[in-house]
N, C-alpha and C positions, 0 to 999 in steps of 0.2 A: 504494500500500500504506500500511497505517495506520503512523506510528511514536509507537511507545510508549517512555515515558519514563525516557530512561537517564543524563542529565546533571541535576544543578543549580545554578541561581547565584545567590549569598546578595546583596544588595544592600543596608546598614546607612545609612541618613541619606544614601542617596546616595550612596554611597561602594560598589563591589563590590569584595568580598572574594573571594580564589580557593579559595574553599572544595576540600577535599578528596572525595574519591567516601567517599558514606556519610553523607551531610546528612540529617538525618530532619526529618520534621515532625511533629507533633500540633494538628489544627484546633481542639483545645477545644471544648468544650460543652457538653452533660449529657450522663453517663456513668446508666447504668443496673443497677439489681441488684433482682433478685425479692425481693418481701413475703413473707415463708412466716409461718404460721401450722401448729397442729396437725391443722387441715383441708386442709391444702397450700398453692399459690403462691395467695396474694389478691390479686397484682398487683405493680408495683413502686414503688417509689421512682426519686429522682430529683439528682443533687448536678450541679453546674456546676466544670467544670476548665479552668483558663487553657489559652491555646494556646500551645504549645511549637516550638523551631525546637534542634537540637543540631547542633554543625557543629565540625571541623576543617581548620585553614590551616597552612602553611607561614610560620615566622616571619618577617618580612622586616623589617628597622631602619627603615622606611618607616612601618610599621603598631603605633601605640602600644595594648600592652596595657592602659596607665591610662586613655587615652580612651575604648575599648570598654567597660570595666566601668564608665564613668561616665554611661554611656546611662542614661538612666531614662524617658523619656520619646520616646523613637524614632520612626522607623518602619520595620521590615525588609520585605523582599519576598525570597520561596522562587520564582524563577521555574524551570520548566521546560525544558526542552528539544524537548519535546512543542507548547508553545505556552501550558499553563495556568500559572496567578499566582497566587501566598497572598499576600497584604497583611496583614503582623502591626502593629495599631495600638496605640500607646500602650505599644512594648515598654521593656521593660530588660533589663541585662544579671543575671540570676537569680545567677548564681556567678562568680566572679571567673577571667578565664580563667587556664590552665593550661597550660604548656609542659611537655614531655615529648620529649627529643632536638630540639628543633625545629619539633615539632607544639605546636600550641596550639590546644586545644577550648575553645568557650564555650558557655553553654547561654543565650538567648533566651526571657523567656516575655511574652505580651503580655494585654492585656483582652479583645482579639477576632482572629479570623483571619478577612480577606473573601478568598472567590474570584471572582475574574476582575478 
């Protein structure tokens, strides 16, 4: 039977993180929006968007919040549990992470996202 993807794990510099359920990704790319004119849709346009990773951890006095937000130049990986892989190249850390009781979200954006 097929299994479909119900876990993921963040991997920063080599380092995995035990992210929490609820990791999202955005592969970037061009994003799309219709041309309208008074004659109706003439087609579209076109803009390019970084690719994004958002993710929550468990704080642990192990895992420095200074050193994650000083990534600039990275590389994360979105693995699956399915078996597929995003390779975020050339990330940084976009916002300074953020703790809240314990949780701590960072948000990840990079130049490019490869699959496989």
């Amino acid at each position: 039977m097929t299994q479909y993807t119900g876990r993921v794990f963040i991997t920063i510099d080599g380092k995995r993180i035990r992210s929490k359920e609820g990791a999202t990704l955005d592969t970037g790319g061009a994003t799309r929006a219709a041309a309208r004119s008074d004659a109706g849709v003439d087609g579209h346009t076109e803009a390019i968007g970084e690719a994004s990773v958002d993710f929550t951890f468990n704080h642990r006095p192990d895992i420095s919040l200074t050193e994650i937000h000083a990534i600039t130049n990275g590389t994360l990986l979105y693995e699956t549990d399915s078996g597929s892989v995003f390779t975020l190249r050339q990330a940084w850390s976009a916002t300074p992470p953020k703790m809240t009781k314990g949780e701590v979200s960072c948000r990840f954006e990079a130049v490019e996202c490869i699959e496989g």
